[in-house]
C-alpha positions as CSV (number, residue, x, y, z in Angstrom):
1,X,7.2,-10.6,0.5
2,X,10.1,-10.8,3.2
3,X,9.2,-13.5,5.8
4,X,8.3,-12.6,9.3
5,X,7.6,-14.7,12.1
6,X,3.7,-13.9,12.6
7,X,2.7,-16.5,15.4
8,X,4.0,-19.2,17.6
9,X,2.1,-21.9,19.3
10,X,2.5,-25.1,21.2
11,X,0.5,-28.3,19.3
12,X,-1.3,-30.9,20.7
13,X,1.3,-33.2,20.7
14,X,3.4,-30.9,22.7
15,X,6.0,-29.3,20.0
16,X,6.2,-26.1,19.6
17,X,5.1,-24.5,15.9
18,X,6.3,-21.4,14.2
19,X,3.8,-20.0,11.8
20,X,5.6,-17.7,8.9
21,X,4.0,-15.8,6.0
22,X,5.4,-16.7,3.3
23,X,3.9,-15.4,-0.3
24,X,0.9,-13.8,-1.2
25,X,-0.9,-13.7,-4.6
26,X,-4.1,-12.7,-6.7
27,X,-5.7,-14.7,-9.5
28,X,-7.1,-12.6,-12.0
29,X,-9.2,-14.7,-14.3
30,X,-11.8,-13.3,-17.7
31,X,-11.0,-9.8,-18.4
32,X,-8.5,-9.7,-15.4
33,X,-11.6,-9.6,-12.8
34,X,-9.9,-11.2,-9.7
35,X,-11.2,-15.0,-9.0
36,X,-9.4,-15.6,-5.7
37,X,-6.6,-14.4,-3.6
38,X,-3.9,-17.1,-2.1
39,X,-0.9,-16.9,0.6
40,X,1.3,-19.3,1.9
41,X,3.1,-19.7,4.8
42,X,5.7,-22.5,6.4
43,X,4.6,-24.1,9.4
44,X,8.1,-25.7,11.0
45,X,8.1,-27.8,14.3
46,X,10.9,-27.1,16.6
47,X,12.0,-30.5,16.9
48,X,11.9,-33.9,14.4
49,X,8.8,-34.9,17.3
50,X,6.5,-33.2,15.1
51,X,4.3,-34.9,13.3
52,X,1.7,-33.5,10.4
53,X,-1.9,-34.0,12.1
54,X,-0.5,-31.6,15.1
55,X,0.9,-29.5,12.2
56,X,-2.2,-29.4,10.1
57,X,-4.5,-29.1,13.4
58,X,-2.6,-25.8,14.5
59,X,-2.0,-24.7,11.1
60,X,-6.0,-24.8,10.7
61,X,-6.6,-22.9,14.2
62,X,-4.7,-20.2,12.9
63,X,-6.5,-19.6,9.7
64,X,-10.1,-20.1,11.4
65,X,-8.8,-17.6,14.0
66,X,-6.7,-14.8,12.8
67,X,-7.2,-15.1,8.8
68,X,-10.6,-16.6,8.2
69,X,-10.6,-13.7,5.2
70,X,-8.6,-12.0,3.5
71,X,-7.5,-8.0,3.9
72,X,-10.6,-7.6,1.7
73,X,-12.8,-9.5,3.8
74,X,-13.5,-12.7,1.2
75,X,-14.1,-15.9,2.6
76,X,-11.6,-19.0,2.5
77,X,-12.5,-20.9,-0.6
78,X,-13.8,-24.3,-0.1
79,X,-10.9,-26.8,0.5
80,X,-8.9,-23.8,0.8
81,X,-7.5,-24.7,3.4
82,X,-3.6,-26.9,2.6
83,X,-0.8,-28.2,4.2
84,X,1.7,-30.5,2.9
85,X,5.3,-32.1,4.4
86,X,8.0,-30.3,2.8
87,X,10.7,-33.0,1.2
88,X,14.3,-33.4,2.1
89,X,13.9,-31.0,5.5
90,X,16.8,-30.9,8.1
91,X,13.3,-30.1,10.5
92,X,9.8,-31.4,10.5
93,X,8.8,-28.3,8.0
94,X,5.1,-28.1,6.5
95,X,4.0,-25.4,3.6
96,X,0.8,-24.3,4.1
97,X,-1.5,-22.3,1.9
98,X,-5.0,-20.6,2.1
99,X,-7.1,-19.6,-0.8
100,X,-10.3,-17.0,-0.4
101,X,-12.7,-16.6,-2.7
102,X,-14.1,-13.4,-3.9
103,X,-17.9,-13.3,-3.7
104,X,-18.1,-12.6,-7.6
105,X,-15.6,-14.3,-9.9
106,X,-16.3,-13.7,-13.5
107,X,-18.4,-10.9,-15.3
108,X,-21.7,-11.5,-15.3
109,X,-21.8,-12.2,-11.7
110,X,-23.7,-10.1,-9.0
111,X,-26.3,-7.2,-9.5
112,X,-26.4,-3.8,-9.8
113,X,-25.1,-1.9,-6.2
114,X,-27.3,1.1,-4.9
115,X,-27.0,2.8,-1.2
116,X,-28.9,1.2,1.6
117,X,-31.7,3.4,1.6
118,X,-32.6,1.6,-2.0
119,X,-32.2,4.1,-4.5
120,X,-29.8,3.9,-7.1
121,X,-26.0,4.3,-6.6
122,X,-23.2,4.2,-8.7
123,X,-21.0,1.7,-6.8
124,X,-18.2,1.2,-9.1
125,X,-20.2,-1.2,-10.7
126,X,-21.3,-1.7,-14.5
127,X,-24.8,-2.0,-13.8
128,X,-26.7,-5.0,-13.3
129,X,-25.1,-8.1,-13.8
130,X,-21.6,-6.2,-13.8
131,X,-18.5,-8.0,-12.4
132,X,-18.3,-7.1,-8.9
133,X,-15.0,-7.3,-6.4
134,X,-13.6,-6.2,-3.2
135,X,-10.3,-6.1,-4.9
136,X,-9.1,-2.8,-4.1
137,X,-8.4,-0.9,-7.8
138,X,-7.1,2.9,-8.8
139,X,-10.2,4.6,-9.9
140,X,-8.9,7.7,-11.1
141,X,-5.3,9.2,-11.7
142,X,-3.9,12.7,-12.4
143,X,-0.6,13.9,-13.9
144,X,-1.4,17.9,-14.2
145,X,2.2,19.6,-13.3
146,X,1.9,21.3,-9.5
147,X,4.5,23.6,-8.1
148,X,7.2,23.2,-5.7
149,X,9.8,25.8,-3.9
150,X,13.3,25.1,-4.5
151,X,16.6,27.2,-3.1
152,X,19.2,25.2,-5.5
153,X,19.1,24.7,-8.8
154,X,19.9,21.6,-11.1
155,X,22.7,23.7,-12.9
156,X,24.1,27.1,-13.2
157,X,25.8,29.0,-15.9
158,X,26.6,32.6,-14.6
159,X,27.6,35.6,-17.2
160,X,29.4,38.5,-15.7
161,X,28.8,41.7,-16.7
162,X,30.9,44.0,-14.7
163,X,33.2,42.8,-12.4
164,X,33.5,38.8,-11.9
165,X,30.1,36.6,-11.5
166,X,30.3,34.9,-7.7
167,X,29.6,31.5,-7.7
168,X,27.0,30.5,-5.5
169,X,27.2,26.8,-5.8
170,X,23.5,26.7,-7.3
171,X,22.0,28.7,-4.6
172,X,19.4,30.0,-5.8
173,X,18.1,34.6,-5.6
174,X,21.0,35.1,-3.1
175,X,19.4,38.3,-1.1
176,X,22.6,39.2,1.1
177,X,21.2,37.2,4.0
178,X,19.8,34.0,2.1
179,X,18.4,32.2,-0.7
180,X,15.2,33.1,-1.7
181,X,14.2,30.4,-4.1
182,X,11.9,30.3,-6.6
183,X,8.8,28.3,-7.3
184,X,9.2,25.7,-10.7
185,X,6.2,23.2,-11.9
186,X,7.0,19.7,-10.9
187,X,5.6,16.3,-11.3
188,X,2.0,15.9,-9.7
189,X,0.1,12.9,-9.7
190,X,-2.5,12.2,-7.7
191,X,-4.5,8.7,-7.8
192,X,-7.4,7.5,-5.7
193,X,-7.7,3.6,-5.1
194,X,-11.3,2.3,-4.8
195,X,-12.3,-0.4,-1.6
196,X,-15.2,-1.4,-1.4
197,X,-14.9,-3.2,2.5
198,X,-17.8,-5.4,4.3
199,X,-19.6,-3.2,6.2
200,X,-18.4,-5.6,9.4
201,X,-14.9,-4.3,9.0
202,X,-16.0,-0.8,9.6
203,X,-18.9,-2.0,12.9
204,X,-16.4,-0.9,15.4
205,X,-15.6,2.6,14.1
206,X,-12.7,3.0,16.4
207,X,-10.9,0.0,15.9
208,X,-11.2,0.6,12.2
209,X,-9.8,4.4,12.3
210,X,-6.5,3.5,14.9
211,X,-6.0,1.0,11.9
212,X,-6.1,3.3,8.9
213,X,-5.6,6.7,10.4
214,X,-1.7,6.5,11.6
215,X,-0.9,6.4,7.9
216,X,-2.4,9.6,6.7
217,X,0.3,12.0,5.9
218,X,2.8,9.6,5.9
219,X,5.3,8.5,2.8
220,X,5.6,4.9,1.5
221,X,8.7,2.9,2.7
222,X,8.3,0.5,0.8
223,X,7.5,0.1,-3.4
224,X,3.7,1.1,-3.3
225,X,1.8,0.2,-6.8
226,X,5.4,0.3,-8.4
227,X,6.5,3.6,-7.0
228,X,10.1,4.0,-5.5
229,X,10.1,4.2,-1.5
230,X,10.0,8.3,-0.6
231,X,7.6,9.2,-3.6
232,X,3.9,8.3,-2.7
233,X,2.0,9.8,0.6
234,X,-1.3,9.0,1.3
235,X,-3.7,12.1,2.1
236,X,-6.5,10.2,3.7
237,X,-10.2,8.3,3.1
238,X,-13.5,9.9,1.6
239,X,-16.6,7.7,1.8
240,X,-19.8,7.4,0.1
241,X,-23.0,6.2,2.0
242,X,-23.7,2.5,2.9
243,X,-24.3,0.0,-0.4
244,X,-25.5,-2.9,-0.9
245,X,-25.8,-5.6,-3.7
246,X,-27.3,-8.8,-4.3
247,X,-25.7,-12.2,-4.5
248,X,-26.1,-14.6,-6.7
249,X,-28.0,-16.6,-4.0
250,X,-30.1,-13.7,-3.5
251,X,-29.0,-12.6,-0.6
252,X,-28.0,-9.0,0.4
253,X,-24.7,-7.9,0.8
254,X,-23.6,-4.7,2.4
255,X,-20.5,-2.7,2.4
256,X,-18.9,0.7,2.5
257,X,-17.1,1.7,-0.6
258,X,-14.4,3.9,0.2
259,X,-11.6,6.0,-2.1
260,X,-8.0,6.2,-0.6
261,X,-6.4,9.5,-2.0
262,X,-2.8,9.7,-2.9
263,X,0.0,11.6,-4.2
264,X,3.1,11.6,-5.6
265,X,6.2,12.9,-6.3
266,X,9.7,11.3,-7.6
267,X,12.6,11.4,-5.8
268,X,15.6,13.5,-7.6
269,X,19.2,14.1,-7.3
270,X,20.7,17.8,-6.8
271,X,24.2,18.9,-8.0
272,X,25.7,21.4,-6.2
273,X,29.4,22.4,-6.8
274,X,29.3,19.1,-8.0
275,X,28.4,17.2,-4.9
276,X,25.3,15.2,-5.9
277,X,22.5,15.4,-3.3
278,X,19.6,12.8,-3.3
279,X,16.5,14.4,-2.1
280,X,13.4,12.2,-1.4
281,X,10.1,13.1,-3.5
282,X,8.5,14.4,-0.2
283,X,11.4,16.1,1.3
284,X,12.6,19.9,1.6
285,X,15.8,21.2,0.4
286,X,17.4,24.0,1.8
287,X,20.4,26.2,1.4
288,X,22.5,27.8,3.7
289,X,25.2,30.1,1.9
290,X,27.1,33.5,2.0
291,X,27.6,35.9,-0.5
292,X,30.7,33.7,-2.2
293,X,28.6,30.1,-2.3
294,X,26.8,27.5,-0.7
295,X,28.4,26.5,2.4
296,X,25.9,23.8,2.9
297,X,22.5,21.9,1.8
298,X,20.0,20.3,3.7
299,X,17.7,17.7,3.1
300,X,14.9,17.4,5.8
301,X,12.5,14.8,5.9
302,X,9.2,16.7,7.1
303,X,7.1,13.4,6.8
304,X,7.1,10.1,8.5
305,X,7.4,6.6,6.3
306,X,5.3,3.8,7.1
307,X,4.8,0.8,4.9
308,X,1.4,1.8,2.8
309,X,1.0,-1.9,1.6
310,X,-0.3,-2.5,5.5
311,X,-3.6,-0.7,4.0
312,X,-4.3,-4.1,2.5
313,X,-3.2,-3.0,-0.9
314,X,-0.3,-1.5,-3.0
């Protein structure tokens, strides 16, 4: 993860404090059920006047105010909550780093999930006593070939027959006016990923949708579950009904378990005439040609990119 600046403040001993994510991580424990999720940040005083109780003060502020969970809405573990001097520093530097718990760490752990009117759901879970997370996982995947219209081809061998063969440069159906294309099976994978999200993240409705609904129909920017930047977009968010489980200490949890659709497509390279064209997995390539060749190609990007990992997963 690329530090960014996330949060400034003025301690108690009057120095300034610059807060800045760090690292992020997920400890998977038995069976690779998740245990706990961890980040760390620097906390660095602007000047030597610093000192580690203003550090640790601020440092714990920020956590209680701003990160008390995690994306997934677990708890910060008990003495989860660290921050020790870093050695040999030009600057009063501190590392800090948060821990959250999950509310079910090993299998075994939890009950059996049904919707809140009682009756039985499925949940995700594996029945009573099944592990239970709200880890976001891929639930289900598809690699069935789709179809995709393309003007230029990878490679062309022409055969005349009378007269000369033109070359069109890999144009593709050359109708006097344009290309016409044709349509080829291509790579089509479609995955869903599974959250199952406290039902407090979803109370305010409209704060939740401006948070997840600007990404829909956009394309990753970044690597998304190990997919190259241009090749994953997401299509949007189904629901099922309200669950609920029961704790270990009895009590009743709620939350909203949710399935994140996506799909993907990899990103290629084109040669035409022997210029090599990169086209993204979600862009469209056209061609623009006479009857001797193709004069030019374009690559259009018809989707925006936005950084999918910002869904709190990925």
């Amino acid at each position: 993860m690329t530090s960014a600046e996330i949060y400034t403040v003025e301690g108690s001993d009057g120095v300034t404090y610059r807060i800045t994510s760090v690292d992020s991580a997920t400890t998977r424990g038995s069976f690779g059920i998740p245990t706990e999720s961890e980040r760390e940040w620097t906390v660095e005083a602007v000047d030597q006047r610093g000192n580690y109780f203003a550090a640790a003060f601020v440092f714990f502020q920020f956590i209680s105010s701003r990160h008390a969970t995690d994306p997934w809405g677990n708890p910060v573990a008990e003495n989860g909550i660290e921050l020790t001097e870093e050695a040999e520093s030009l600057s009063r530097v501190f590392r800090g780093r948060v821990r959250w718990s999950f509310p079910t760490a090993t299998a075994g752990a939890g009950s059996e999930s049904s919707d809140s009117s009682g009756g039985g759901g499925d949940g995700g879970d594996s029945g009573a006593g099944g592990p239970f997370s709200y880890v976001p996982f891929i639930s289900s995947f598809s690699t069935a070939g789709g179809t995709r219209h393309v003007d230029v081809s990878y490679g062309t061998r022409a055969y005349a027959i009378n007269g000369s063969a033109p070359n069109f440069g890999g144009g593709i159906g050359w109708n006097g006016e344009g290309f016409d294309g044709v349509d080829i099976v291509s790579p089509s994978i479609v995955f869903d990923v599974t959250a199952r999200t406290p039902v407090g993240f979803v109370a305010n409705f409209a704060t939740f949708l401006n948070k997840v609904v600007p990404f829909i129909g956009c394309v990753n920017s970044e690597s998304f579950y190990g997919c190259a930047p241009g090749t994953v977009l997401f299509n949007g968010i189904t629901s099922s009904s309200l669950k609920s489980r029961t704790t270990n200490s009895g009590a009743t949890d709620y939350y909203w378990e949710m399935t994140y659709s996506f799909a993907a497509q990899p990103n290629v390279v084109l040669n035409v005439q022997g210029v090599a064209v990169p086209k993204g997995g979600w862009e469209y390539v056209w061609a623009l040609g006479s009857e001797e060749s193709v004069q030019a190609i374009y690559v259009e990007q018809v989707y925006q990119t936005a950084n999918l990992s910002q869904l709190g997963f990925g």
